[in-house]
N, C-alpha and C positions, 0 to 999 in steps of 0.2 A: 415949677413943680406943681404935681397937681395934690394939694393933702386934704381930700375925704372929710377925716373928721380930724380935731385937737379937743384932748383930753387938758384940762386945767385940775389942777390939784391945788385945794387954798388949806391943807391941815385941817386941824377938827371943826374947820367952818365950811366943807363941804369939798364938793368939785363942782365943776361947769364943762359942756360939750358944747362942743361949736361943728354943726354938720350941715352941709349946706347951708341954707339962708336959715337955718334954724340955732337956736344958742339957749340951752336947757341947762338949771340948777337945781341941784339939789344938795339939801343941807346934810352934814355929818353927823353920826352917830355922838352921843355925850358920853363917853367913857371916864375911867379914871385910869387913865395908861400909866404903864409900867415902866414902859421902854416905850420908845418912836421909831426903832432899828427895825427895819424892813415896810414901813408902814406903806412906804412909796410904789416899793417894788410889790408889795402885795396887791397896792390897786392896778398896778398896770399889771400885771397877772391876772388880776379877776376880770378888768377889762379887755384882756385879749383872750381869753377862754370866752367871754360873755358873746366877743364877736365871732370865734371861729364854730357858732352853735346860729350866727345872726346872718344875714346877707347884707354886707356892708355898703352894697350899694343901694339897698332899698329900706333905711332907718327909719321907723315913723318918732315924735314925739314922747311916743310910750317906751317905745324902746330906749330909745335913750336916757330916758327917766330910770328904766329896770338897769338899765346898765351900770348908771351910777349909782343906783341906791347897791345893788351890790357892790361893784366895787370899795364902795364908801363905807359898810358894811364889815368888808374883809379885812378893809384899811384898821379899821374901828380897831375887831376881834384880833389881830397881830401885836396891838399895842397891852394885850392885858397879860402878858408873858415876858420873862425876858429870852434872847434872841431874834432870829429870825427863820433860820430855815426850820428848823422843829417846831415852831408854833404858827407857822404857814398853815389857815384855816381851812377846810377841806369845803366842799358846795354846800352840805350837808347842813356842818357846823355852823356857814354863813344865814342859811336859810333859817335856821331853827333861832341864829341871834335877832334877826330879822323881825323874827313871828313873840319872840319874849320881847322885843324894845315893843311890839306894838301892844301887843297883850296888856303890859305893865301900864303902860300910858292911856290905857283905857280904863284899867281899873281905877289908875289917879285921877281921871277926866269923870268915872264913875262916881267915886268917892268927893269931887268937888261938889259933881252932884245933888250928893247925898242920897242918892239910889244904889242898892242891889240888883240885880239884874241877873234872869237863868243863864244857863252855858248857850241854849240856842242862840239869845240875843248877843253875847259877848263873840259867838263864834262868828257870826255874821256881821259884825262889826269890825271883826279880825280881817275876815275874808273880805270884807266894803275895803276896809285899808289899805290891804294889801294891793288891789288891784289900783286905788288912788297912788299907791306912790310904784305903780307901773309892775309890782311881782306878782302876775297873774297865778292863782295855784291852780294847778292840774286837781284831779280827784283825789288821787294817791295823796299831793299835799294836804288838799281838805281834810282825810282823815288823818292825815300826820297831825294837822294843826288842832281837831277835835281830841284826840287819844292826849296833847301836850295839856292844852288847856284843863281839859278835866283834869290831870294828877296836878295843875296849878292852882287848882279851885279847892282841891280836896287837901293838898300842902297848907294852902293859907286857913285853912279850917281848923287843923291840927294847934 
């Protein structure tokens, strides 16, 4: 048999792709789950939508990275509900958990710091991450992830 790629699923320590000569990991989301009911099925759902948008025959690296950081993602946001089919994450939902786990972990990364920092810097450090861990944003996300952050900046003010 000829199988492409194998998707590895290790629970909240991440997954692994194995595609061609290539074998790419990435770590899981740190939630505090609810339930585990559908966790599985959620990431081979976000992984086969991820591919029917991808051309499976031509994978780079990065993609595979985007692939499982969503899927890993989806996997995460299923487990903070109980059930499965009613809190099956929508692209949306995945993307915006995506851009808050990274946001958060910069302001923590900020605050070890001990620096403040304007929205431009924090926005473009969003935007540097996102592309490091392979979710390139389009423009439209750019302004989604600007318009998010500033009500996060002006929430934590309050």
């Amino acid at each position: 048999y000829h199988i492409p790629l194998i998707l590895l699923t290790m629970g909240k320590e991440g997954s692994r792709a194995y595609y061609k000569e290539m074998c790419v990991e990435k770590a899981g989301f740190c939630v505090e789950a609810i339930e585990t009911t559908g966790a599985g099925d959620t990431f081979c759902g976000c992984a086969l939508g991820y591919l029917l948008e991808h051309n499976l025959e031509q994978l780079s690296k990065e993609d595979l990275e985007e692939l499982l950081t969503f899927a890993n993602a989806g996997a995460a946001l299923i487990t903070l509900k109980k059930g499965a089919i009613r809190s099956m994450p929508k692209k949306e939902e995945i993307r915006k958990f995506t851009f808050e786990c990274v946001y958060y972990g910069l302001m923590d990364e900020l605050e070890d710091e001990g620096k403040k920092k304007d929205l431009g810097f924090l926005l473009n450090r969003a935007i540097d991450y996102l592309d490091e861990i392979g979710l390139t944003p389009a423009e439209k996300f750019k302004a989604e992830i600007s318009d998010t952050l500033q009500r996060m900046i002006e929430k934590e003010k309050r």
